[in-house]
C-alpha positions in Angstrom: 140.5 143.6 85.5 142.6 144.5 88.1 144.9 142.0 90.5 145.0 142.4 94.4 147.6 140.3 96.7 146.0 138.6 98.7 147.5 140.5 101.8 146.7 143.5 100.1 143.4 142.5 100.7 142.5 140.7 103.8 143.6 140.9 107.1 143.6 138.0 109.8 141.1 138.5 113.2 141.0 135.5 114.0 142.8 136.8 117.4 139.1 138.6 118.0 137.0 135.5 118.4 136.2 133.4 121.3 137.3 129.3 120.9 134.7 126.8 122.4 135.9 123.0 122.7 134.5 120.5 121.2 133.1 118.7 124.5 130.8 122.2 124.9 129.2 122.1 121.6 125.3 121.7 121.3 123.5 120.3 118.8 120.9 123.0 119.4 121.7 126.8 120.8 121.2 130.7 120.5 124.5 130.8 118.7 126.4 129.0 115.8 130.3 127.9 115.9 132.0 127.7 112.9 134.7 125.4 112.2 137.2 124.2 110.0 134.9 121.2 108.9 133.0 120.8 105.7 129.8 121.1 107.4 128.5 124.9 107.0 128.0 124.9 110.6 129.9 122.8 113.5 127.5 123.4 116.1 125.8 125.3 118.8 126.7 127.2 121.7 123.7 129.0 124.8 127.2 131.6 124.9 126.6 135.2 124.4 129.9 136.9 125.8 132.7 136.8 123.0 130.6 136.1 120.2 132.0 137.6 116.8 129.7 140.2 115.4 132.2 142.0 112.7 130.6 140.1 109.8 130.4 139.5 107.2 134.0 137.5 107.0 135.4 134.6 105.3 136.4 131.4 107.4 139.1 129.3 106.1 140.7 126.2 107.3 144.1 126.2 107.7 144.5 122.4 108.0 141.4 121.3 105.7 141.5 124.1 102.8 138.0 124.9 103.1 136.9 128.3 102.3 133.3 129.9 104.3 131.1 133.0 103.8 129.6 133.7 107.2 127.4 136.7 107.6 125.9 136.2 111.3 127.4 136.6 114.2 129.4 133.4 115.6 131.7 131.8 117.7 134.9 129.8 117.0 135.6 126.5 116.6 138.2 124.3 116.2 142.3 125.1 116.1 143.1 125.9 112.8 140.5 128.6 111.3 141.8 131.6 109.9 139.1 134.5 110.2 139.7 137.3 107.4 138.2 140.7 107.1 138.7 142.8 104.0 140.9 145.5 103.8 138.9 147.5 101.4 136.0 149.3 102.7 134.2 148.8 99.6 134.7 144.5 99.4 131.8 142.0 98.0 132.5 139.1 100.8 130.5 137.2 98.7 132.8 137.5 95.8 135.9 137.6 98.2 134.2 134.1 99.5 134.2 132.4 95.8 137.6 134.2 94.6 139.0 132.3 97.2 137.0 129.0 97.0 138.5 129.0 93.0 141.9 130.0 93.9 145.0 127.2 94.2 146.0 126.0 97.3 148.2 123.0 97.1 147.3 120.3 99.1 150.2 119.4 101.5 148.7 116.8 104.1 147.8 117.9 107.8 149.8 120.6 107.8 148.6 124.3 107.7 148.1 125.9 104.7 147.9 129.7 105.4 151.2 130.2 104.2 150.0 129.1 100.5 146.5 131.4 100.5 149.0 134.4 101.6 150.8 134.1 97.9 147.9 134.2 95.9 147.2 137.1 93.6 143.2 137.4 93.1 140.9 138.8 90.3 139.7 142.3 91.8 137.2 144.0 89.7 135.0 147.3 90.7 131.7 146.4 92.6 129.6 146.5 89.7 131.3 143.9 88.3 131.9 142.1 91.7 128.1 142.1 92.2 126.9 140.4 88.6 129.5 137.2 89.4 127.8 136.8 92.6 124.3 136.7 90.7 125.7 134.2 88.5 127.4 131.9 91.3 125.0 132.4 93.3 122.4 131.0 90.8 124.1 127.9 89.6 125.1 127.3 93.2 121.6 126.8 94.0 120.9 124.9 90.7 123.8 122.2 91.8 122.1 122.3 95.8 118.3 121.4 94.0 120.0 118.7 91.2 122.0 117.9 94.6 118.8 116.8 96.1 117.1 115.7 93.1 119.7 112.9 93.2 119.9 111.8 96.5 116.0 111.9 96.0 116.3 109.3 92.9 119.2 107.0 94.5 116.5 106.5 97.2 113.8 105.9 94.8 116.0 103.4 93.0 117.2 101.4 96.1 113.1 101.2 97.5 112.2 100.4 93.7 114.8 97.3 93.8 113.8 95.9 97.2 109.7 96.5 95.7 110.7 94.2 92.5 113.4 91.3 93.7 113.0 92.0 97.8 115.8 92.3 99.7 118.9 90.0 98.8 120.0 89.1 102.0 116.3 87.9 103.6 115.4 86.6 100.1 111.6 86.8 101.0 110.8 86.2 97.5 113.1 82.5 97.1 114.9 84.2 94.4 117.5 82.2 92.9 120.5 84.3 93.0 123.5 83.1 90.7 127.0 84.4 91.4 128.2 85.2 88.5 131.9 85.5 89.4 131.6 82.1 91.5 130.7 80.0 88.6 132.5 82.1 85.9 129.5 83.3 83.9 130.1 86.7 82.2 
């Protein structure tokens, strides 16, 4: 397996795509803007002139660390994003996108961290190989997003299922004679 530097592989446009504030996002639009934010997509904009079209890239956040595959057109959001196109003609964004989600960039605060992702050295195999670890990520990433839900699903089944068998604590509907166990130093 070969190893790429990082700048041997991806170039910065970030210089290409068109900022919108914060006060002019929608929560509904024509158009997405990606920011630096955990959430896949900050919000919506009715904007057509300056939109990014040159995708698939990788979006990462210069203060936050977080790494994004975006493969529609879109605009910017916040200071602080870092929009990277591969050098290579032949790249797998997706792999490019999870390479870089695995790779170690130290945590330093607020501060920007571009300078640490332009040191890193990358795994770089041939397509063939790029493509069959995409397949796999891609799989066990939507494995974690259904057990993800299956969770969330259960914690709400468990918190109704409570309320159903000893009512709700605070009203006490049911006169249930609640001890506090610290308070009277029962273990």
């Amino acid at each position: 397996m070969e190893y790429k530097k990082f700048t041997a592989l991806f170039t910065d446009v970030t210089k290409i795509g068109t900022k919108i504030p914060k006060d002019e996002y929608l929560t509904t639009g024509k158009n997405i803007i990606i920011d630096q934010g955990k959430d896949s997509i900050a919000g919506y904009t009715d904007r057509q002139k300056g939109i990014f079209e040159e995708v698939p890239v990788i979006v990462f956040g210069d203060h936050t660390r977080i790494v994004k595959y975006i493969d529609k057109p879109f605009f910017l959001g916040a200071d602080g994003v870092k929009v990277l196109k591969s050098k290579e003609k032949e790249s797998n964004y997706k792999y490019l996108y999870y390479a870089l989600k695995a790779a170690h960039i130290p945590n330093t605060g607020y501060n920007r961290h571009f300078k640490w992702l332009k040191q890193i050295n990358m795994n770089y195999p041939d397509l063939n190989e790029q493509k069959n670890i995409v397949d796999i990520l891609d799989s066990l990433t939507r494995i974690i997003k259904v057990r993800q839900k299956e969770l969330a699903f259960f914690d709400k089944l468990i918190k109704a299922r409570f309320v159903e068998m000893f009512g709700d604590p605070i009203s006490n509907k049911k006169s249930l004679n609640f001890k506090n166990k610290l308070a009277t130093g029962l273990k």
